[in-house]
Each structure stands twice: as structure tokens, then as C-alpha cells.
PDB file of N, H, CA, C and O in Angstrom:
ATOM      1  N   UNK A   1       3.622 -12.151  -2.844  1.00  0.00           N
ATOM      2  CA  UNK A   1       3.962 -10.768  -2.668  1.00  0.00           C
ATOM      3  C   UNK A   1       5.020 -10.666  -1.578  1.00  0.00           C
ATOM      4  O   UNK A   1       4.781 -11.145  -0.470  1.00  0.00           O
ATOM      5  N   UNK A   2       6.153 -10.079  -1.832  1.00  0.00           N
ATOM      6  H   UNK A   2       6.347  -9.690  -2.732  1.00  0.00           H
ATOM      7  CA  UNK A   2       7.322  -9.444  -0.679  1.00  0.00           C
ATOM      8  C   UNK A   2       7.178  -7.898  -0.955  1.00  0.00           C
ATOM      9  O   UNK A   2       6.496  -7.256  -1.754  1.00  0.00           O
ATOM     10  N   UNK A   3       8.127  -7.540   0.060  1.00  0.00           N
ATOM     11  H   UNK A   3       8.681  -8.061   0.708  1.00  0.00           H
ATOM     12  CA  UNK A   3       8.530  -6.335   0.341  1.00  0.00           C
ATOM     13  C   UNK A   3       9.640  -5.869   1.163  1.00  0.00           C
ATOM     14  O   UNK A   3      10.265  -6.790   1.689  1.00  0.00           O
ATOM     15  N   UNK A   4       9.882  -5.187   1.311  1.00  0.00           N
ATOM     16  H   UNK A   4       9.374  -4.439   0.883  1.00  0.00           H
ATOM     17  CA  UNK A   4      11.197  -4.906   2.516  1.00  0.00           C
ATOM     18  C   UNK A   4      11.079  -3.145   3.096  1.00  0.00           C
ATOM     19  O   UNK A   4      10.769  -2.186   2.389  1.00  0.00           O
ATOM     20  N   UNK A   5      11.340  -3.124   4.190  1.00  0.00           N
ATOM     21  H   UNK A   5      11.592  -3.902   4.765  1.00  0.00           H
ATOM     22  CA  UNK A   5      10.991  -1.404   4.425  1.00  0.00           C
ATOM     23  C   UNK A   5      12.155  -0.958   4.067  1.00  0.00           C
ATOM     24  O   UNK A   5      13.259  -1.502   4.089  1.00  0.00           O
ATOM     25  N   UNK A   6      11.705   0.444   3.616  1.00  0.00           N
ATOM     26  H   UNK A   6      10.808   0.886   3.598  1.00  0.00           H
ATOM     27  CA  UNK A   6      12.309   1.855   3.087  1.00  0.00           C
ATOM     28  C   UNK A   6      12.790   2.682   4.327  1.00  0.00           C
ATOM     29  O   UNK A   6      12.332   3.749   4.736  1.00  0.00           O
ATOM     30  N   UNK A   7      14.023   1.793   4.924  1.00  0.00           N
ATOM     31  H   UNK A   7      14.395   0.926   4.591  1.00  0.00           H
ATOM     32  CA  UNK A   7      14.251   3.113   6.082  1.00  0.00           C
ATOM     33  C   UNK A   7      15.627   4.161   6.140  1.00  0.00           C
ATOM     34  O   UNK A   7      16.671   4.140   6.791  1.00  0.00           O
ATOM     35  N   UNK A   8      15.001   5.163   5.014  1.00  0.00           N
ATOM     36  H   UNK A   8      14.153   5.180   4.485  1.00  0.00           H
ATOM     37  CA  UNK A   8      16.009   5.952   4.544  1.00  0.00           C
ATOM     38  C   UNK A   8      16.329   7.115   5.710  1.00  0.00           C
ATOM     39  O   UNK A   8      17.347   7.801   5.618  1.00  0.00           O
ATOM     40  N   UNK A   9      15.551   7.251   6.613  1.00  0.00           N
ATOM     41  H   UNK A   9      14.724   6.693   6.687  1.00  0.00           H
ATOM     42  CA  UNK A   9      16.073   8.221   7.671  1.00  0.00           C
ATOM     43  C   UNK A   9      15.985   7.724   9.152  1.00  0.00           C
ATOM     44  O   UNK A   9      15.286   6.777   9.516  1.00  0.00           O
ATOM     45  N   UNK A  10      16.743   8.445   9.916  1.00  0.00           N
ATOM     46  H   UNK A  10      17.310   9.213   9.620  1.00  0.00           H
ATOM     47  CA  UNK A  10      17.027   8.127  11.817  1.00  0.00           C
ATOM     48  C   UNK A  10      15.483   7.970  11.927  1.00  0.00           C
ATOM     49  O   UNK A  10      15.074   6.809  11.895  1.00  0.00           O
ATOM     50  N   UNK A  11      14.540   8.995  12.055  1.00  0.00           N
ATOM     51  H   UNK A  11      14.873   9.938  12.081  1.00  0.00           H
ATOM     52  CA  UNK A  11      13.315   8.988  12.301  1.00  0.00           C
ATOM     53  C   UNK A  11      12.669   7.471  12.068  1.00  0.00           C
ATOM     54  O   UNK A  11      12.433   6.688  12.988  1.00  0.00           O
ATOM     55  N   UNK A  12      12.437   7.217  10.691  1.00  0.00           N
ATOM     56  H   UNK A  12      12.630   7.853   9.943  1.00  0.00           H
ATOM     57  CA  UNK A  12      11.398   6.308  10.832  1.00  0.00           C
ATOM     58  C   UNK A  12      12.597   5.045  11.208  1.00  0.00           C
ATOM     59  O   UNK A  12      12.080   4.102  11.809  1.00  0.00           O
ATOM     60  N   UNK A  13      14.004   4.901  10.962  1.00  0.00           N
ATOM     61  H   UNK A  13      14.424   5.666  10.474  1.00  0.00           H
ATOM     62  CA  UNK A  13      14.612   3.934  11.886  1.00  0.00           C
ATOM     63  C   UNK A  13      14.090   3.471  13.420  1.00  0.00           C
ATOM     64  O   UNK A  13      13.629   2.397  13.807  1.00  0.00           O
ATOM     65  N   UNK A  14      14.321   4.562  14.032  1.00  0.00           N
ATOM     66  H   UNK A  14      14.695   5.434  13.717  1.00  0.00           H
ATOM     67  CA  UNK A  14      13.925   4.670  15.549  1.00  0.00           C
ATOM     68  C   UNK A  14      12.427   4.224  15.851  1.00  0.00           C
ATOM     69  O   UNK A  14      11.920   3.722  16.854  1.00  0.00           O
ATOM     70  N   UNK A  15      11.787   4.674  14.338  1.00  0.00           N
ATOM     71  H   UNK A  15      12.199   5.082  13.523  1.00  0.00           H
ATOM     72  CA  UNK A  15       9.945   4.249  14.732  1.00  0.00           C
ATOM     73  C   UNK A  15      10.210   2.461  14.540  1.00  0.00           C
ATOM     74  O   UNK A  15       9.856   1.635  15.382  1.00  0.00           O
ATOM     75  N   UNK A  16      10.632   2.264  13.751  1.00  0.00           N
ATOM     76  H   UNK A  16      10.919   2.935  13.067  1.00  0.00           H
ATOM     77  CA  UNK A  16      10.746   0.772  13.368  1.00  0.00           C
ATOM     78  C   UNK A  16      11.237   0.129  14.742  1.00  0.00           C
ATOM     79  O   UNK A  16      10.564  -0.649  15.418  1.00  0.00           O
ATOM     80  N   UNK A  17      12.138   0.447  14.953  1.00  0.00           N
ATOM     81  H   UNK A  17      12.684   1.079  14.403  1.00  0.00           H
ATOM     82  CA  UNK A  17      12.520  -0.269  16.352  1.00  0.00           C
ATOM     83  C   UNK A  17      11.683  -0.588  17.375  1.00  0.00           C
ATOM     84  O   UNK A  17      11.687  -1.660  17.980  1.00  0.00           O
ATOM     85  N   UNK A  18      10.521   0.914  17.692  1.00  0.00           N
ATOM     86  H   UNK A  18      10.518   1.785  17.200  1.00  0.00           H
ATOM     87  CA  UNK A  18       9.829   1.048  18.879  1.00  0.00           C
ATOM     88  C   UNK A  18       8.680   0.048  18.323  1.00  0.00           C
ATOM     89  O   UNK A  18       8.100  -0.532  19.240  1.00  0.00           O
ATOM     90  N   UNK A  19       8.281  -0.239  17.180  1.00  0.00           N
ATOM     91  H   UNK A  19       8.752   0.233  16.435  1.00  0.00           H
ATOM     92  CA  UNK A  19       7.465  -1.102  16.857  1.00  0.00           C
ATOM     93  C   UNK A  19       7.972  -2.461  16.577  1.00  0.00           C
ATOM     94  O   UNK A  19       7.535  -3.073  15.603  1.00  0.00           O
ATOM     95  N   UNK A  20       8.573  -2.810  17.103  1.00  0.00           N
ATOM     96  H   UNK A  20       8.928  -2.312  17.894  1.00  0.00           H
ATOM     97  CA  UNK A  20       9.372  -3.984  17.226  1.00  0.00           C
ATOM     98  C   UNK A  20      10.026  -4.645  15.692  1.00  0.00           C
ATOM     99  O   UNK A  20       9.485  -5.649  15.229  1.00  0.00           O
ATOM    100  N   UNK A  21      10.862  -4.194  15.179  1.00  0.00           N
ATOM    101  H   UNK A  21      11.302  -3.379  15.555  1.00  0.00           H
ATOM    102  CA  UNK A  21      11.270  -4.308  13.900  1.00  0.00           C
ATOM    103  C   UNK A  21      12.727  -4.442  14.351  1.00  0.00           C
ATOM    104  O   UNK A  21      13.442  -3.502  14.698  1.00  0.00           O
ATOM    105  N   UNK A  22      13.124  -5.928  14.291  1.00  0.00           N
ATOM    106  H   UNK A  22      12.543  -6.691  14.009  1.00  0.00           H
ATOM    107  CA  UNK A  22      14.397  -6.317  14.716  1.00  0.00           C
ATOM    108  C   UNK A  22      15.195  -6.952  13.718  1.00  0.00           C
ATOM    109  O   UNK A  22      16.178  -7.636  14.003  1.00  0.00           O
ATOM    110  N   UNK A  23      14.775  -6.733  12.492  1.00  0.00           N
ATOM    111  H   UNK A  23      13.976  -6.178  12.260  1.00  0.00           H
ATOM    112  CA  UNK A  23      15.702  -6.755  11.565  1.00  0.00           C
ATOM    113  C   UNK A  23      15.040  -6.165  10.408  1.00  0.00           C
ATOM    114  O   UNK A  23      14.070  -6.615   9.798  1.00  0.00           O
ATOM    115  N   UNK A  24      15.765  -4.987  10.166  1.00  0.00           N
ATOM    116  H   UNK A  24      16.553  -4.621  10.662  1.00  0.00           H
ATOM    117  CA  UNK A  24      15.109  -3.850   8.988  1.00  0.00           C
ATOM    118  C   UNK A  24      15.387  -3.913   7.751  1.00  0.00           C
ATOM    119  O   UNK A  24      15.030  -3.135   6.867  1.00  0.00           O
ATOM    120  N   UNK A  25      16.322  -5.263   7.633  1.00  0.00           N
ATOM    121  H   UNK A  25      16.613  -5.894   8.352  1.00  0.00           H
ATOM    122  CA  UNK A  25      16.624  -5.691   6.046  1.00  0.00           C
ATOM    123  C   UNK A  25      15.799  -6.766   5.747  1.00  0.00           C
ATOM    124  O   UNK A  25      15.941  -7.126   4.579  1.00  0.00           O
ATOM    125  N   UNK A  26      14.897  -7.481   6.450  1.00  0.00           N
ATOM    126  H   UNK A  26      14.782  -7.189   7.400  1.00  0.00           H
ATOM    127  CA  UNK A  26      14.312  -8.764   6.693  1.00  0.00           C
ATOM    128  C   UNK A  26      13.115  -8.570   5.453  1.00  0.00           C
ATOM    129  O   UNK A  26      12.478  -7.517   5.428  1.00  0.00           O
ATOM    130  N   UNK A  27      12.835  -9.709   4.371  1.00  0.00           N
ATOM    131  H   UNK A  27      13.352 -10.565   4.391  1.00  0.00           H
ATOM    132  CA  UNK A  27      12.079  -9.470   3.137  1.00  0.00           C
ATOM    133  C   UNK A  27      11.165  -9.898   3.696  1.00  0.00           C
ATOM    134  O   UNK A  27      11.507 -10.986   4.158  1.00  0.00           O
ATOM    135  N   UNK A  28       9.629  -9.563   4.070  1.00  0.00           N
ATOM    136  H   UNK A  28       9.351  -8.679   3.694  1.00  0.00           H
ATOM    137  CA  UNK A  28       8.593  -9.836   4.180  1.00  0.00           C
ATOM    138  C   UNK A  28       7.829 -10.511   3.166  1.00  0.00           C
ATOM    139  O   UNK A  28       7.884 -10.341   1.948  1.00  0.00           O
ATOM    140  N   UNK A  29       7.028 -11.386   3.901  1.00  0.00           N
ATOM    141  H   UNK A  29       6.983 -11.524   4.890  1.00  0.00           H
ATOM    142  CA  UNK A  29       6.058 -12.173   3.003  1.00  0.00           C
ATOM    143  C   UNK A  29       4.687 -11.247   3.148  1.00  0.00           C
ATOM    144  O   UNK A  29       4.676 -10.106   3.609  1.00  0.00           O
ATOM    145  N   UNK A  30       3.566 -11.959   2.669  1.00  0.00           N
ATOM    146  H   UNK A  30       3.575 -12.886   2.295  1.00  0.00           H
ATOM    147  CA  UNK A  30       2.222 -11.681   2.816  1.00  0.00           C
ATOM    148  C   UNK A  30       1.567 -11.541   4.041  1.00  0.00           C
ATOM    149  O   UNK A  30       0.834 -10.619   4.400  1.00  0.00           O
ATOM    150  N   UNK A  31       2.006 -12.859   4.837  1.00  0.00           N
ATOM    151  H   UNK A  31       2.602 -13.608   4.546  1.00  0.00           H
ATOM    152  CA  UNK A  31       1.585 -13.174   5.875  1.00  0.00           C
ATOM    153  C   UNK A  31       2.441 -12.376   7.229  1.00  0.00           C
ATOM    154  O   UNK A  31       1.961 -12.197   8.348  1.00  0.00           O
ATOM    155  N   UNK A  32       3.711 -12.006   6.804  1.00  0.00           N
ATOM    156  H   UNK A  32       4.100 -12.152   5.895  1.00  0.00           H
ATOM    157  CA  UNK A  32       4.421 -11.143   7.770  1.00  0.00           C
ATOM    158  C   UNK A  32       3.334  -9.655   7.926  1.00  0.00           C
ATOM    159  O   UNK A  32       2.846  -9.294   8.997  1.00  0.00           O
ATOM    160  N   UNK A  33       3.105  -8.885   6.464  1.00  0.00           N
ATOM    161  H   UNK A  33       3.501  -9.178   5.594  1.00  0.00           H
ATOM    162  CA  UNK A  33       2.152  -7.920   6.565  1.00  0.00           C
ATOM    163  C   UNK A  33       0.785  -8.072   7.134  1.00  0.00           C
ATOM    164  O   UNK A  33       0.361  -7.142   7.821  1.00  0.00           O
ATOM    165  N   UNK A  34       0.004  -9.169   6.932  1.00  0.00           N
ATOM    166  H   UNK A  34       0.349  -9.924   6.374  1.00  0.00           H
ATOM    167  CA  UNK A  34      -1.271  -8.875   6.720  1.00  0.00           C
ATOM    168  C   UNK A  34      -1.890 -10.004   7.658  1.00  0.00           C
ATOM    169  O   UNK A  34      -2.081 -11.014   6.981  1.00  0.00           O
ATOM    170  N   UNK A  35      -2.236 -10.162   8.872  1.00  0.00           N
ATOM    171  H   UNK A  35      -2.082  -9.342   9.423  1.00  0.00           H
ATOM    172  CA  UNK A  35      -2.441 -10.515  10.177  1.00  0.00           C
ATOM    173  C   UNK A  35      -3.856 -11.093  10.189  1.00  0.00           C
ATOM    174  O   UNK A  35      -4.459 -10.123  10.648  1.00  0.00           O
ATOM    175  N   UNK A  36      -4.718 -11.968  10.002  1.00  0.00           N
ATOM    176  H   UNK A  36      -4.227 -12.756   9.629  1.00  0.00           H
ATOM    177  CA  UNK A  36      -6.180 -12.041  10.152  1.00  0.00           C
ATOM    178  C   UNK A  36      -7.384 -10.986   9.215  1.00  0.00           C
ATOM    179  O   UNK A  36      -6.878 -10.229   8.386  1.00  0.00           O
ATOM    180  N   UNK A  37      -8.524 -10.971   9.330  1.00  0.00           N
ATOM    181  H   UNK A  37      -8.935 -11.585  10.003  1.00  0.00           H
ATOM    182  CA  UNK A  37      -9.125 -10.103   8.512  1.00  0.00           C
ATOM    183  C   UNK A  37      -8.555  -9.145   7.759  1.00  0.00           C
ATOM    184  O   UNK A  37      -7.726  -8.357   8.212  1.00  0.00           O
ATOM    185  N   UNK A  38      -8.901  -9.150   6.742  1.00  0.00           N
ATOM    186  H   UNK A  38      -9.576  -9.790   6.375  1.00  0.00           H
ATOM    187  CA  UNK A  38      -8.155  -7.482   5.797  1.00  0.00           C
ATOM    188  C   UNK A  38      -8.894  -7.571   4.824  1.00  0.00           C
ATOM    189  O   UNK A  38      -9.498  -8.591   4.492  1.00  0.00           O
ATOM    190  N   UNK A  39      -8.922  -6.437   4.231  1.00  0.00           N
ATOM    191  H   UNK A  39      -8.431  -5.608   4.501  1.00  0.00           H
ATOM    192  CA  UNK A  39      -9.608  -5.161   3.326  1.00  0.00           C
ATOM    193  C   UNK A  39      -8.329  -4.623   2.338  1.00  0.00           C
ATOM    194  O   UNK A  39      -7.260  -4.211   2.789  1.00  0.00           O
ATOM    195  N   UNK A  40      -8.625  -4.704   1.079  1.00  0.00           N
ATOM    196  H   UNK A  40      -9.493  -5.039   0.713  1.00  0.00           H
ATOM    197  CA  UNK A  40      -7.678  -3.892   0.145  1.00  0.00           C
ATOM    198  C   UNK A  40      -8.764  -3.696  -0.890  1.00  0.00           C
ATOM    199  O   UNK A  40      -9.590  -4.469  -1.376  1.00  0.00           O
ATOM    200  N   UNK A  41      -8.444  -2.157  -1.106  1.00  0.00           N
ATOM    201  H   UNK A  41      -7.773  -1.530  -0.711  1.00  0.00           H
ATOM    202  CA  UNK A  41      -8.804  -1.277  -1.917  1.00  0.00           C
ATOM    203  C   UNK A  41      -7.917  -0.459  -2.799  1.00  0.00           C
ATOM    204  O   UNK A  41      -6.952   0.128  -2.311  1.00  0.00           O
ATOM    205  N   UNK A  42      -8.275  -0.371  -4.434  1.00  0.00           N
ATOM    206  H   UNK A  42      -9.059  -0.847  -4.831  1.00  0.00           H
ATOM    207  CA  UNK A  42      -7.526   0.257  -5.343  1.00  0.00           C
ATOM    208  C   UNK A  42      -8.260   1.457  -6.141  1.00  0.00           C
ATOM    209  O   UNK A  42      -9.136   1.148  -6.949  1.00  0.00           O
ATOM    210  N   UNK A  43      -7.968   2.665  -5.961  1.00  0.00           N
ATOM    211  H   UNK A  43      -7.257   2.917  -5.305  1.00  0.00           H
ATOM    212  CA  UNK A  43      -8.967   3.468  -7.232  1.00  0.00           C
ATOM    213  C   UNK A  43      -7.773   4.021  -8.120  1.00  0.00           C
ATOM    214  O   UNK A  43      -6.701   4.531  -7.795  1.00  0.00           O
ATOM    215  N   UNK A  44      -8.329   3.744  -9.338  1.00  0.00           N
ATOM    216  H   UNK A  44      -9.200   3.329  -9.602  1.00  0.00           H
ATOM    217  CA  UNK A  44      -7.221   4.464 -10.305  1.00  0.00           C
ATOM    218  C   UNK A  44      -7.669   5.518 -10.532  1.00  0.00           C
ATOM    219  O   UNK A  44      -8.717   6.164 -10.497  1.00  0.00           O
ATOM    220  N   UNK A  45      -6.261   5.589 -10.871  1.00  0.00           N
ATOM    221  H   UNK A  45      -5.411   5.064 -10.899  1.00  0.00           H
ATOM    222  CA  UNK A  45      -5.836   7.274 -11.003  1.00  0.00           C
ATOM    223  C   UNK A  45      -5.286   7.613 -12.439  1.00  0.00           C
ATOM    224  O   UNK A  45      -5.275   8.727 -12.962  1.00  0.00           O
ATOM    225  N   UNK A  46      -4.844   6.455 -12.956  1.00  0.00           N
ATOM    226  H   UNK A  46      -4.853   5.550 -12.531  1.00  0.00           H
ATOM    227  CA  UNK A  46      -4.195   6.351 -14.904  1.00  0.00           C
ATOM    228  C   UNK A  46      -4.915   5.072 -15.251  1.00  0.00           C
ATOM    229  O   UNK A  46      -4.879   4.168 -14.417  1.00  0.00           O
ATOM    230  N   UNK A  47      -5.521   4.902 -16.306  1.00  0.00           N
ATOM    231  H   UNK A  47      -5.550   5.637 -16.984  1.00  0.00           H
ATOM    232  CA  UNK A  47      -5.903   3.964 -16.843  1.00  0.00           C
ATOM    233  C   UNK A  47      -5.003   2.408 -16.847  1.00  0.00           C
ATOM    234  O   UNK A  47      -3.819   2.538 -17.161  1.00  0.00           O
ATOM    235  N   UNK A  48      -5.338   1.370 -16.617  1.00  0.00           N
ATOM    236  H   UNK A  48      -6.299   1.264 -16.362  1.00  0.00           H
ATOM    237  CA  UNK A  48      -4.456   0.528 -16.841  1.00  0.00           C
ATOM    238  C   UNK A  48      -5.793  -0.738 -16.966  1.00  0.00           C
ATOM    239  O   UNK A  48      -7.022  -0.675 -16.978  1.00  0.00           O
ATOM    240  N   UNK A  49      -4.766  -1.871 -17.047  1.00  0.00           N
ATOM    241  H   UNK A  49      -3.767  -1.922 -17.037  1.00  0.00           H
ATOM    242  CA  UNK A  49      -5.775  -3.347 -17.608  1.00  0.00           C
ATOM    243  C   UNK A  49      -6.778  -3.246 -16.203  1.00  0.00           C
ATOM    244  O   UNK A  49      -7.951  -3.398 -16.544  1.00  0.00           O
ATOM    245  N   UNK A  50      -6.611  -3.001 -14.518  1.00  0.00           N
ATOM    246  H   UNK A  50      -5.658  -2.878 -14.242  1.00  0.00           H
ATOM    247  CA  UNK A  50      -7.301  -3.286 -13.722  1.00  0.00           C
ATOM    248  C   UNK A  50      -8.789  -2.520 -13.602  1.00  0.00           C
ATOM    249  O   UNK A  50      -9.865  -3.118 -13.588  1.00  0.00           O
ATOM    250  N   UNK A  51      -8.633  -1.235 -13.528  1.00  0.00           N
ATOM    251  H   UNK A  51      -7.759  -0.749 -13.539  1.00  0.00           H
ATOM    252  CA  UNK A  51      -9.316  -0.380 -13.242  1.00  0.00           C
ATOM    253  C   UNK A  51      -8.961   0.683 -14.186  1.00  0.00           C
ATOM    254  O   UNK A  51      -7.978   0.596 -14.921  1.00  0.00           O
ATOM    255  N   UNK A  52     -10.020   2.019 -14.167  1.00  0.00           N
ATOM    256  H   UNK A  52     -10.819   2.090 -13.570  1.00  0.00           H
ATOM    257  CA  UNK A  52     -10.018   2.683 -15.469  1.00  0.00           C
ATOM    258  C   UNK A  52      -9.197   3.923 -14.788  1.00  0.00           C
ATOM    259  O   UNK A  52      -9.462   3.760 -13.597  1.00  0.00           O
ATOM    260  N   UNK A  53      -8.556   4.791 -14.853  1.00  0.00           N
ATOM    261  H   UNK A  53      -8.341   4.924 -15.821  1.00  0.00           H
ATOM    262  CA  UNK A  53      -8.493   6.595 -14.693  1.00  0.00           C
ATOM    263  C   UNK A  53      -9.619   7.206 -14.474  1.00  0.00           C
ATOM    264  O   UNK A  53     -10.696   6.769 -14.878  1.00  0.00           O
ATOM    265  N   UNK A  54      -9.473   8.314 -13.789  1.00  0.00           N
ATOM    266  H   UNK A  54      -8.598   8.669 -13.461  1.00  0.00           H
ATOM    267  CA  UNK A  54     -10.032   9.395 -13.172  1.00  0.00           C
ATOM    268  C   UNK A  54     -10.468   9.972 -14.482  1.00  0.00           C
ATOM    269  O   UNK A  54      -9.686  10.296 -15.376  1.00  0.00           O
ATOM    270  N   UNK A  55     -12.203  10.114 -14.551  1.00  0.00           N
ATOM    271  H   UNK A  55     -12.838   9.852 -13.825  1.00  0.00           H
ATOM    272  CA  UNK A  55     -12.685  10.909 -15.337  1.00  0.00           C
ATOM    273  C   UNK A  55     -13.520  12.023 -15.212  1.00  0.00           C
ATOM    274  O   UNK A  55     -14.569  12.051 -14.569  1.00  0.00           O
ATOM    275  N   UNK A  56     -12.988  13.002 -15.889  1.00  0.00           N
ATOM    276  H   UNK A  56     -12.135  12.979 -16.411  1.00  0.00           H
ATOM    277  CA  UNK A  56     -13.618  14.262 -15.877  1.00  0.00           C
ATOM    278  C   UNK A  56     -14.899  14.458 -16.227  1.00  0.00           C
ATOM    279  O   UNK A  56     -14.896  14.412 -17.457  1.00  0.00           O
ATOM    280  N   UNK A  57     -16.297  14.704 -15.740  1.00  0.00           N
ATOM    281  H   UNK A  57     -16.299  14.741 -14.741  1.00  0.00           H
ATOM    282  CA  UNK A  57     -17.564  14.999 -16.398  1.00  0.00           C
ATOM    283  C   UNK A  57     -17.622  16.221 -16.406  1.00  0.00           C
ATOM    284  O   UNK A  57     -16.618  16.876 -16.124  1.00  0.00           O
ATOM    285  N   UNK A  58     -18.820  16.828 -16.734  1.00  0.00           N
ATOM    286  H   UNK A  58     -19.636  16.297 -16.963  1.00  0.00           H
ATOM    287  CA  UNK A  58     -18.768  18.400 -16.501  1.00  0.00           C
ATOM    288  C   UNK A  58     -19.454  18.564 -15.409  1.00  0.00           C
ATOM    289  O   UNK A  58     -19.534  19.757 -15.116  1.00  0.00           O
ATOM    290  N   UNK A  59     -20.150  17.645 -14.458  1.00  0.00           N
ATOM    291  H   UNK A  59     -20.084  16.677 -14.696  1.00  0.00           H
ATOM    292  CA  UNK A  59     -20.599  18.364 -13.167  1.00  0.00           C
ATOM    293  C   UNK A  59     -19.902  17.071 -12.371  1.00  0.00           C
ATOM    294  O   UNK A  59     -19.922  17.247 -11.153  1.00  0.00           O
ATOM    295  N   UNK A  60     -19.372  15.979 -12.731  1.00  0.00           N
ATOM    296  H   UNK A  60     -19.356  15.836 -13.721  1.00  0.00           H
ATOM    297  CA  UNK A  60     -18.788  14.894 -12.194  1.00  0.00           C
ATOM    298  C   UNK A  60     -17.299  14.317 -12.170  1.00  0.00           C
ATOM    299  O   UNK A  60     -16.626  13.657 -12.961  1.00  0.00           O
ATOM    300  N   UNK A  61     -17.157  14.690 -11.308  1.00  0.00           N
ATOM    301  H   UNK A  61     -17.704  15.226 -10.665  1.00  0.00           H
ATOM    302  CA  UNK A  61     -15.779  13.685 -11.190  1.00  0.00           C
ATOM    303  C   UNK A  61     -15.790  11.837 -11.258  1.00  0.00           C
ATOM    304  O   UNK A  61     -16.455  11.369 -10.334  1.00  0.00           O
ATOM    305  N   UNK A  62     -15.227  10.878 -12.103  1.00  0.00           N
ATOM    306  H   UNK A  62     -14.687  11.258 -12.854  1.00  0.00           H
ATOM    307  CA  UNK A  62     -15.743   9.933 -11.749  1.00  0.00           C
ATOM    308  C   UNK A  62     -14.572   8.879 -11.558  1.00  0.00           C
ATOM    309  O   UNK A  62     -13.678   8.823 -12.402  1.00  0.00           O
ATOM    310  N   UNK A  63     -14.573   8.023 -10.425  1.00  0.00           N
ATOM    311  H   UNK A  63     -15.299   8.067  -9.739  1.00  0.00           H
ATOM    312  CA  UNK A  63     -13.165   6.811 -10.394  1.00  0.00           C
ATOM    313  C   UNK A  63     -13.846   5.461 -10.210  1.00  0.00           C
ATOM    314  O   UNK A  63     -14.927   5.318  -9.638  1.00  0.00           O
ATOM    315  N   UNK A  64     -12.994   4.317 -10.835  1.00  0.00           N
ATOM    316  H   UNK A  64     -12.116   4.433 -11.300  1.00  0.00           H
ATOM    317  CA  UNK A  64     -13.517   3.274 -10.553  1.00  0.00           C
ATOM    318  C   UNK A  64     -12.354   2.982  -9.522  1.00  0.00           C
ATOM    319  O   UNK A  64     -11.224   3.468  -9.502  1.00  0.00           O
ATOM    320  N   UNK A  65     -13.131   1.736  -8.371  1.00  0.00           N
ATOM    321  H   UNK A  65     -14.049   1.341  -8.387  1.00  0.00           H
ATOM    322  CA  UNK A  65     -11.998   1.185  -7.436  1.00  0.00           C
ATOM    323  C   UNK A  65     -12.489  -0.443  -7.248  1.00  0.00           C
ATOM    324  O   UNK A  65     -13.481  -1.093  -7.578  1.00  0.00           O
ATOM    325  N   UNK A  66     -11.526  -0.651  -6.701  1.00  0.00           N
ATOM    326  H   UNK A  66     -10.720  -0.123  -6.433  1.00  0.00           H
ATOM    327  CA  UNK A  66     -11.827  -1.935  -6.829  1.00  0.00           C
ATOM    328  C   UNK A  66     -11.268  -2.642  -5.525  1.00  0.00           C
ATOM    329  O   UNK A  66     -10.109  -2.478  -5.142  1.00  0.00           O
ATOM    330  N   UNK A  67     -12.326  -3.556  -4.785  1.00  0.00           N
ATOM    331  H   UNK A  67     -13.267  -3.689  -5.096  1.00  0.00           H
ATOM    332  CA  UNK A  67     -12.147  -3.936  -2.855  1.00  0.00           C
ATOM    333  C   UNK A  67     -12.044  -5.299  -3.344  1.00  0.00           C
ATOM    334  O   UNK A  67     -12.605  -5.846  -4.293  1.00  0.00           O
ATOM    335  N   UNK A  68     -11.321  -5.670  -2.607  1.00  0.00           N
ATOM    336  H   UNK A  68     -10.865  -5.225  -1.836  1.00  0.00           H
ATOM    337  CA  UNK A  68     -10.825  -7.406  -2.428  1.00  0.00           C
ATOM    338  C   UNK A  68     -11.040  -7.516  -0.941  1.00  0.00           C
ATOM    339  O   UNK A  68     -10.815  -8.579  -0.362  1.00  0.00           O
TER     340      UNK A  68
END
């Protein structure tokens, strides 16, 4: 997994900086994001192969999610 930040305005530019972000074109790995212990969680919202869509009951709302 990569990524790269979205820094389309001065604002979150300036936040990036103060959080030490010294190169804002720089493609991140996994390990650049995600530091020791972590938690990821997904609930769908449209049906797809992982998890199902948000379903309507008549007294229930119901979502599946799914924690790694």
C-alpha cells in the first residue's frame, strides 16, 4: 500500500509542515503511515465482494464491518 498527501490548500500545507512533513510529494509506504500497534476498521456503505451495504429493516438499520 502507498499513498501521497493531498495538499491542495495553504492551510493544510502549513499543518503539514508544523507536523514535520518535509517533503509533501514524498510516496509513502505502509510503514511510513502506520507506526507499532494499529486497528483498521471498514463498514460498508454499497455492497461490494468485502462487506455487504447498509440495510434497511423496518425497526433496524443494519451494517456489516469488518476489524483487522
Amino acid at each position: 500500500m502507498q499513498c501521497r498527501l493531498v495538499l491542495d490548500t495553504d492551510e493544510k500545507r502549513e499543518r503539514a509542515v508544523r507536523m514535520g512533513v518535509t517533503d509533501p510529494r514524498m510516496i509513502l509506504s505502509i510503514e511510513d503511515m502506520v507506526k507499532g500497534d494499529c486497528l483498521f476498521a471498514a463498514t460498508g456503505v454499497t455492497t461490494r465482494a468485502l462487506v455487504w451495504g447498509v440495510k434497511l429493516r423496518k425497526y433496524v438499520i443494519e451494517t456489516e464491518t469488518i476489524v483487522m
